[in-house]
C-alpha positions in Angstrom: 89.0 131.5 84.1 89.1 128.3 82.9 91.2 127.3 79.8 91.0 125.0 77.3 94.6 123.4 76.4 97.6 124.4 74.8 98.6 123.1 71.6 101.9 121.8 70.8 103.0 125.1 68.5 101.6 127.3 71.2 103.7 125.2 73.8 107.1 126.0 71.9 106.4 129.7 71.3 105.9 130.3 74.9 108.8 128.1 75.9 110.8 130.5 73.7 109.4 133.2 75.1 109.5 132.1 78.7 113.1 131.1 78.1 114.0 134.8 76.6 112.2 136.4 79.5 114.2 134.3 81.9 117.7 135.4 80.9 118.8 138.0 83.7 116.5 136.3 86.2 116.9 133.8 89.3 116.3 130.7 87.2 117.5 130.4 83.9 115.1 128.5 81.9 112.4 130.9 82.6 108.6 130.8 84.4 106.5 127.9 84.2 103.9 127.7 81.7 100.4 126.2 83.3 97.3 125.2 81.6 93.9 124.1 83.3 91.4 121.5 81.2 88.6 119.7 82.0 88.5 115.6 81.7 85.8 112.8 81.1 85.0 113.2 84.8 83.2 116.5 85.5 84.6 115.9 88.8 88.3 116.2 88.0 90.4 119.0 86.6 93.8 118.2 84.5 96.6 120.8 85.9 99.6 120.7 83.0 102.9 122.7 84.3 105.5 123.0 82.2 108.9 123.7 84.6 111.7 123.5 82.1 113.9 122.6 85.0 114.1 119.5 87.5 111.1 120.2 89.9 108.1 118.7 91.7 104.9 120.2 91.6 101.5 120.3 93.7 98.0 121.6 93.6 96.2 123.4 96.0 92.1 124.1 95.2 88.9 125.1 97.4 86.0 126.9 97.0 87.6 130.5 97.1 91.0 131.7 97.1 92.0 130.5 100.7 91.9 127.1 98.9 91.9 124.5 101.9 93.0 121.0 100.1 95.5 120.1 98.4 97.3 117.0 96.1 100.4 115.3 96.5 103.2 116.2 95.1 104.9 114.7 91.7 107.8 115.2 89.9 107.9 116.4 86.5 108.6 114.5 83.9 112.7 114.1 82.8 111.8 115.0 78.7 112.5 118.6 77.5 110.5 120.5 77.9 109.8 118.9 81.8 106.0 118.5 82.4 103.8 117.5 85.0 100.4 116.4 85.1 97.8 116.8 88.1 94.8 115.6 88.1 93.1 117.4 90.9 90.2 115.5 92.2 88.0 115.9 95.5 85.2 118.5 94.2 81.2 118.6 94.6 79.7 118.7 91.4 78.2 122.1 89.8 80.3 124.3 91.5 83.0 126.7 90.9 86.5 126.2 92.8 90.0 127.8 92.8 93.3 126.2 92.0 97.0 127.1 91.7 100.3 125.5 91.4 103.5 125.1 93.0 106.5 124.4 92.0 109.2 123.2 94.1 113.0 123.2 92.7 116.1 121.0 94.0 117.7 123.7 95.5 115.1 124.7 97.7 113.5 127.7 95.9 109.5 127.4 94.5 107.6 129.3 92.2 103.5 129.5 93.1 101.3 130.0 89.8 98.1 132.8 89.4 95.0 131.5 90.4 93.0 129.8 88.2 89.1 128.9 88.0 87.4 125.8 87.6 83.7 124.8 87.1 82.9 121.3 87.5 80.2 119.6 85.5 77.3 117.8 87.2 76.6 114.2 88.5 75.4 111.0 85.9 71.6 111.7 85.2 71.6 108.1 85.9 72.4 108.4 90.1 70.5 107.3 92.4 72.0 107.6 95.4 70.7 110.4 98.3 73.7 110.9 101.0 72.1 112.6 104.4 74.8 113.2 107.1 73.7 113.6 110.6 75.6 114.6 113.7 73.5 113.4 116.8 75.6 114.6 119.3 77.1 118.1 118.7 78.7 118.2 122.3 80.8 115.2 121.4 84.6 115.9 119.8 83.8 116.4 115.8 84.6 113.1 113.3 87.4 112.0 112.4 88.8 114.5 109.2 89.2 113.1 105.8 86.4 111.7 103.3 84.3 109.0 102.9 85.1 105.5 100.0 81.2 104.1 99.1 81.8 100.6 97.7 77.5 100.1 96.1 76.5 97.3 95.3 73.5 96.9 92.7 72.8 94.7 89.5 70.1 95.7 86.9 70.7 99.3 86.8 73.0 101.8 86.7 73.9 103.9 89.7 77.2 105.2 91.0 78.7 101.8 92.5 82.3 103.7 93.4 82.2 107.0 94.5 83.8 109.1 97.5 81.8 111.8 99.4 82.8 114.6 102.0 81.3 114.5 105.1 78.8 116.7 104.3 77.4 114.0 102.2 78.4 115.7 99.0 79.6 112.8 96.3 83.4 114.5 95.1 84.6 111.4 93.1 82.9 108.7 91.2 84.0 106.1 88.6 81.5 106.1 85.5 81.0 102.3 84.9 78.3 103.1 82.4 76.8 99.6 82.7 74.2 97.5 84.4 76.5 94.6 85.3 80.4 95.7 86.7 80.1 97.1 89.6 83.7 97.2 91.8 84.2 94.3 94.6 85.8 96.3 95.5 87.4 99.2 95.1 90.7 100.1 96.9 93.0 103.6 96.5 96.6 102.1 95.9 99.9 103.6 97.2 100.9 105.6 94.0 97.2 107.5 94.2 95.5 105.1 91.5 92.4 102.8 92.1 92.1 99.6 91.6 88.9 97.9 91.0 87.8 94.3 91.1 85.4 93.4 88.4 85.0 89.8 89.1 86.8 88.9 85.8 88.9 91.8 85.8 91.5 93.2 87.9 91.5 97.1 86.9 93.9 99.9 87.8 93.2 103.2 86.8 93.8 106.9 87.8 91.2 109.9 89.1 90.4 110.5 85.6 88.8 107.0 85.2 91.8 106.0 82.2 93.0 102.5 82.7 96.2 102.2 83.9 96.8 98.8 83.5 94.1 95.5 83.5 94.3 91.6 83.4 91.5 89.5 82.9 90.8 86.0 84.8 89.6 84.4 81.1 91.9 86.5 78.9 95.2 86.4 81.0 94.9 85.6 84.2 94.6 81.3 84.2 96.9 80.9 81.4 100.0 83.2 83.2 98.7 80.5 85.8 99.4 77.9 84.2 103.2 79.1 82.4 104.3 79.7 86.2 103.1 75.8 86.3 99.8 76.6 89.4 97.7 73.9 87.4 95.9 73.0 91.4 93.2 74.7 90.2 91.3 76.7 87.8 90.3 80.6 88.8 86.5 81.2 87.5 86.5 84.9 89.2 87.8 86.8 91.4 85.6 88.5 94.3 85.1 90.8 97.3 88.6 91.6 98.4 92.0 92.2 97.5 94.9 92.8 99.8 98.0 95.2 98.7 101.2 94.5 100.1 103.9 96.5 101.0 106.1 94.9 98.8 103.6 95.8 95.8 102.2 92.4 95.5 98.3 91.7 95.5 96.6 88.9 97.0 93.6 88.5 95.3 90.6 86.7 96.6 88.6 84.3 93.9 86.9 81.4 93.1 87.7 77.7 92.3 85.1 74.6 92.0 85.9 71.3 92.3 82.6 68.1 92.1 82.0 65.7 94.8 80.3 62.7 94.8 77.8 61.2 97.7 78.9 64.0 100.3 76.4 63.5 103.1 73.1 64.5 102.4 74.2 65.5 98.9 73.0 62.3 96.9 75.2 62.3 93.4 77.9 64.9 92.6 78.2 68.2 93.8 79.4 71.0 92.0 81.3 72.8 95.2 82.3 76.4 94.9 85.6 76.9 97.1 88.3 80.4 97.6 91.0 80.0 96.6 94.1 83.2 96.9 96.5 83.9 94.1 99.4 86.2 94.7 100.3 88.7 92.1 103.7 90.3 91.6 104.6 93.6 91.0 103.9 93.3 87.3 100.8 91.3 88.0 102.4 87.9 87.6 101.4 85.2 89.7 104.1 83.7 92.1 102.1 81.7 94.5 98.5 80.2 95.2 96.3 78.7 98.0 93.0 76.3 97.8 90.3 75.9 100.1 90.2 72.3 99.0 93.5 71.7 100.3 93.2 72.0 103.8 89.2 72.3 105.0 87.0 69.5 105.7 84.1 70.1 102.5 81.8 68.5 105.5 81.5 71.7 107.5 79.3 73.7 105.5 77.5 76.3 107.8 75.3 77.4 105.4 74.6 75.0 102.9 76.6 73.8 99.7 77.2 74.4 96.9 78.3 78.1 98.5 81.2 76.1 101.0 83.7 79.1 102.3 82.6 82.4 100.5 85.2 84.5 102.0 85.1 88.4 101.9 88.2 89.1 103.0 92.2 88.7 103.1 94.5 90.8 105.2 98.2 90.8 105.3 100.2 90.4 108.7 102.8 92.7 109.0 104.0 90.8 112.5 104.4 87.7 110.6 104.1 88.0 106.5 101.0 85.9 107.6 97.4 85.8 105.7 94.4 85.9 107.3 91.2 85.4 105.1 87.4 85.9 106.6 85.1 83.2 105.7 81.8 83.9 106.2 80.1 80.3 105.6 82.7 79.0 107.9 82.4 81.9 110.5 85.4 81.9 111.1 88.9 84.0 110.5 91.7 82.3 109.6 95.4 82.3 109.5 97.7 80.9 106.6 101.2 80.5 106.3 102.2 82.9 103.6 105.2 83.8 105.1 105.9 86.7 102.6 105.5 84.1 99.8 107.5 80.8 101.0 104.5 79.6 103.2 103.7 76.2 102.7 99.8 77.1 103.0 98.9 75.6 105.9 96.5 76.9 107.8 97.9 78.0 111.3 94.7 78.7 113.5 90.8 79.1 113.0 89.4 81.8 114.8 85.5 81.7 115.7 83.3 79.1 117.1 84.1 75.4 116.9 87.9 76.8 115.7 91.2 76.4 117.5 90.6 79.3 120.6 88.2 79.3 123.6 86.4 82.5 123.9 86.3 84.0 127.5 83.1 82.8 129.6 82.5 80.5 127.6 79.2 82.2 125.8 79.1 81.0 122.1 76.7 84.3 121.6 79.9 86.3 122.0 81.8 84.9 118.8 81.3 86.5 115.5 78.7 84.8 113.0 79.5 85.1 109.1 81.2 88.1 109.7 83.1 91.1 107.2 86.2 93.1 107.0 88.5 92.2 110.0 91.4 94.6 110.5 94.0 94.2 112.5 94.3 97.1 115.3 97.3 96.4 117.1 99.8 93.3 117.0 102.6 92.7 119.7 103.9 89.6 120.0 101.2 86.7 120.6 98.5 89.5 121.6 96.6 90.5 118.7 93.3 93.0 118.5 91.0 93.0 115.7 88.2 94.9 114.6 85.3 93.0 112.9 81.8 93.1 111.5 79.6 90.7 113.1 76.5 90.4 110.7 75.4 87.7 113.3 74.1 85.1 110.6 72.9 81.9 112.5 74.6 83.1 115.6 74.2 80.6 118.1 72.6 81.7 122.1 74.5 80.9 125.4 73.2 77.2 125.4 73.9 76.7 121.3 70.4 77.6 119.8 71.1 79.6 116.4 69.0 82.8 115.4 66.5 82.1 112.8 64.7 85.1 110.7 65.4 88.4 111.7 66.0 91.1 114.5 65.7 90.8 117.6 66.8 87.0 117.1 69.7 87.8 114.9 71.6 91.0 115.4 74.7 92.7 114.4 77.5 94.0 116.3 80.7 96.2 115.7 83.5 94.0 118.1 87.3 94.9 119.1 88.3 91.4 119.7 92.0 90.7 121.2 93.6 87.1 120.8 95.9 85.5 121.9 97.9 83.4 119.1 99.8 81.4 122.0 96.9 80.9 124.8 94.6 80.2 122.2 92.1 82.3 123.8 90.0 85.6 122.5 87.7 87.4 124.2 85.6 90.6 123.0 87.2 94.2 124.5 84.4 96.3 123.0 81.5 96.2 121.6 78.6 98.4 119.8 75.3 96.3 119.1 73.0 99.3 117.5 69.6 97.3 117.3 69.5 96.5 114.0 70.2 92.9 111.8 72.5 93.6 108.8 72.4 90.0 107.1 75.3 90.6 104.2 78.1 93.0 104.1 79.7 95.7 106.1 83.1 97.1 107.1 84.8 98.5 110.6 87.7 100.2 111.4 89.5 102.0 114.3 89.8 105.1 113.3 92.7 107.8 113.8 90.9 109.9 116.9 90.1 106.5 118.4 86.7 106.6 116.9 85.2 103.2 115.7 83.2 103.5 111.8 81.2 101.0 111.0 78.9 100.3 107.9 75.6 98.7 107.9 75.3 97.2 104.2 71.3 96.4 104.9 69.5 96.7 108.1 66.8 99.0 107.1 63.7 98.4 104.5 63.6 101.5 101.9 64.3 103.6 101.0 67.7 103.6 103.9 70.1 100.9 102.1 72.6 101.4 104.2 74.1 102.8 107.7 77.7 104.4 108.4 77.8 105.3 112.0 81.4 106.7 113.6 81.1 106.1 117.1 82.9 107.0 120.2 84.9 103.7 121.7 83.4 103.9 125.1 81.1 101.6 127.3 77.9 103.0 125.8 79.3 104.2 122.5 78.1 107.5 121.2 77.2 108.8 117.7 79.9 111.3 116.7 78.9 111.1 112.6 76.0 109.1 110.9 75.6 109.2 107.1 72.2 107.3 105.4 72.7 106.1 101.8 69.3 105.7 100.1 69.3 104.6 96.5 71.8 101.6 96.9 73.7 99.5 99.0 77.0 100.3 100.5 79.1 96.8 100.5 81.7 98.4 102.3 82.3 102.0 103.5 85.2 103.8 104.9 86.8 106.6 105.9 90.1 107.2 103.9 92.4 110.6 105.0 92.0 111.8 101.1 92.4 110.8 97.5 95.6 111.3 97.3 98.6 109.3 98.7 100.5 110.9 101.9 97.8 114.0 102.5 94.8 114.5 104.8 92.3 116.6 104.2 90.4 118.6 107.1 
């Protein structure tokens, strides 16, 4: 059944209790005392154990008493009496699941708790997004396990703009923004099993709840810690579509800068230019080193128009290397800075894409990526690197150097495995999926742990489809394995992620 909490004075009679009943028995401090309570989110239970004794603890829920998922496991707090808190997340809405505890001791023993009932609460009145799931080819090997991270897109209404679904198409977590304007760009689950959001001013962490952990602003904190650590380069007016986590617990957040130019060719007068610019945080969000655009691009190559110049989407750490490489779209191209793990002097070591610093293989400028999102990297051995990117195929240019104007079949997209060679200086495309549609904006890609390829379309249909996630097999004529068809808003990125918690899969 499902309980509401315990108050403080019932806490202490039951932990005398507990403790009198556990004299004579195997532990001495007595039986845990567990409580189940609902949250803000309907989606999310709060799981309080009190262990009197040195212990980690876990949750596992389901539908019925067989259970099936489960959380991670954390240790209980080092006050007297010891508690831990789970917040147990990863349920459809309106529907009735069970849960229990365990309780794992230092010396190897564990103690499992009764079951316990949960009903969770329904969705926002205010959604509007429709999930439909379809499996095309039911001979193929099922989809990858785990769930799916929406990252929506929308201004002038509310909708759910973070949310995770099964792959059933059932929505299990959301973040209520309860507002027409923040929406997260993007969101990210984090090592210790928080989320962090991007809210163009605001850099947000908070837990499955929806509580804020922590949060620094670009206009309230943000520049001026700038400016005490003495970065004065350049002024941050936002920060936008991507942030990287390292494994040292830094961020590299993605943002904005402008700087005006005067009589740029064929821009008579001054120019208000908007550039990207990187800012590296430190554990406790403190900024330890930058980068500018304006440093080390010519402002003359503008694919796509000023005052717009670079408008990257994406940064990605380089394990091989303590490298950065950022995606600029109005550059198309992917390039590589010297970060080295925070000493890099900035400069930029290669451009990837056409009219960059490699040849691609035949020679066919069609076959290079055109303002593409989301590279990952696959695989990195010494020079040979493989990548996975989005090709939304913006203004891509034809085997004799004619770009695509309008829309499909002129201008397509493409889900590529490139591999590159950082010493040859030559790339060429090892697979490819081109599903027949033209997604102008967005998108994400990723190898997946089956060998699958998912990719998201962020807008290749008219309505009521927004958006495409298709897993695919990784052969010559790649197969549908799992499709999913968001109506009702725009997926900037989607993604397959093993859970929401840290260290577990679900299946």
């Amino acid at each position: 059944m499902h309980r509401l909490p315990l108050s403080l004075a019932s806490v202490l009679g039951l932990f005398l209790i507990a403790s009198l009943a556990g004299c004579g028995s195997g532990r001495e401090s007595g039986t845990p005392l567990t409580n189940v309570a609902t949250t803000k989110n309907p989606l999310v239970a709060q799981y309080d154990v009190t262990t009197f004794d040195p212990a980690s603890v876990w949750v596992e829920f389901g539908p019925d008493a067989s259970y099936g998922r489960q959380t991670s496991m954390m240790a209980a707090s080092d006050s007297s009496p010891r508690q831990a808190t789970v917040l147990v997340a990863g349920m459809k809405a309106k529907s009735t699941y069970h849960m229990r505890a365990h309780v794992e001791y230092p010396d190897g023993t564990s103690w499992v708790d009764a079951d316990h009932t949960f009903k969770t609460g329904p969705l926002p009145s205010y959604n509007q997004l429709t999930l439909t799931v379809t499996r095309p080819s039911p001979s193929l090997n099922v989809a990858q396990s785990g769930v799916e991270l929406l990252d929506v897109t929308a201004t002038g209404t509310k909708n759910l703009r973070g949310a995770v679904a099964d792959l059933d198409g059932n929505i299990i977590w959301y973040q209520d923004f309860n507002s027409t304007d923040l929406w997260p760009f993007p969101i990210k689950t984090m090592p210790n099993g928080d989320i962090l959001l991007n809210l163009a001013d605001e850099l947000r962490e908070i837990n499955l709840v929806g509580d804020v952990i922590r949060t620094v602003t670009v206009s309230g904190d943000l520049n001026s810690r700038m400016q005490l650590a003495g970065f004065t380069s350049f002024h941050l007016d936002g920060i936008h579509h991507d942030i990287a986590t390292l494994p040292n617990g830094h961020l590299i957040l993605l943002g904005n800068a402008t700087k005006t130019f005067t009589n740029l060719p064929g821009y008579p007068g001054d120019t208000r230019v908007i550039g990207d610019v990187l800012v590296d945080l430190d554990p406790d969000w403190n900024p330890v080193w930058t980068w500018s655009s304006f440093d080390h691009l010519d402002i003359n190559r503008h694919l796509m128009g000023l005052p717009d110049w670079t408008h990257s989407n994406a940064v990605i750490y380089s394990p091989d290397d303590g490298n950065l490489m950022v995606s600029m779209r109005h550059q198309s191209w992917v390039i590589k800075i010297d970060y080295a793990d925070g000493n890099g002097t900035g400069g930029i070591l290669w451009r990837l894409g056409n009219e960059g610093d490699f040849s691609i293989d035949g020679g066919d400028p069609s076959q290079w990526f055109y303002a593409q999102h989301y590279p990952q990297i696959v695989s990195d051995s010494g020079s040979l690197m493989t990548l996975t990117i989005f090709d939304n195929g913006n203004l891509r240019e034809d085997d004799v150097g004619n770009q695509c104007t309008g829309s499909y079949p002129a201008c397509y997209s493409r889900a590529i495995l490139m591999q590159v060679d950082e010493s040859a200086k030559t790339a060429s495309v090892q697979w490819q999926d081109a599903p027949g549609y033209y997604s102008f904006w967005g998108g994400s890609i990723g190898v997946l742990e089956n060998g699958d390829v998912e990719f998201a379309m962020s807008s290749p249909f008219a309505n009521p489809i927004g958006s495409r996630i298709m897993e695919v097999t990784q052969t010559a004529t790649p197969e549908i394995v799992w499709q999913m068809d968001i109506a009702g808003g725009n997926a900037y990125r989607a993604y397959r992620i093993p859970s929401l918690y840290p260290g577990v899969t679900w299946h």
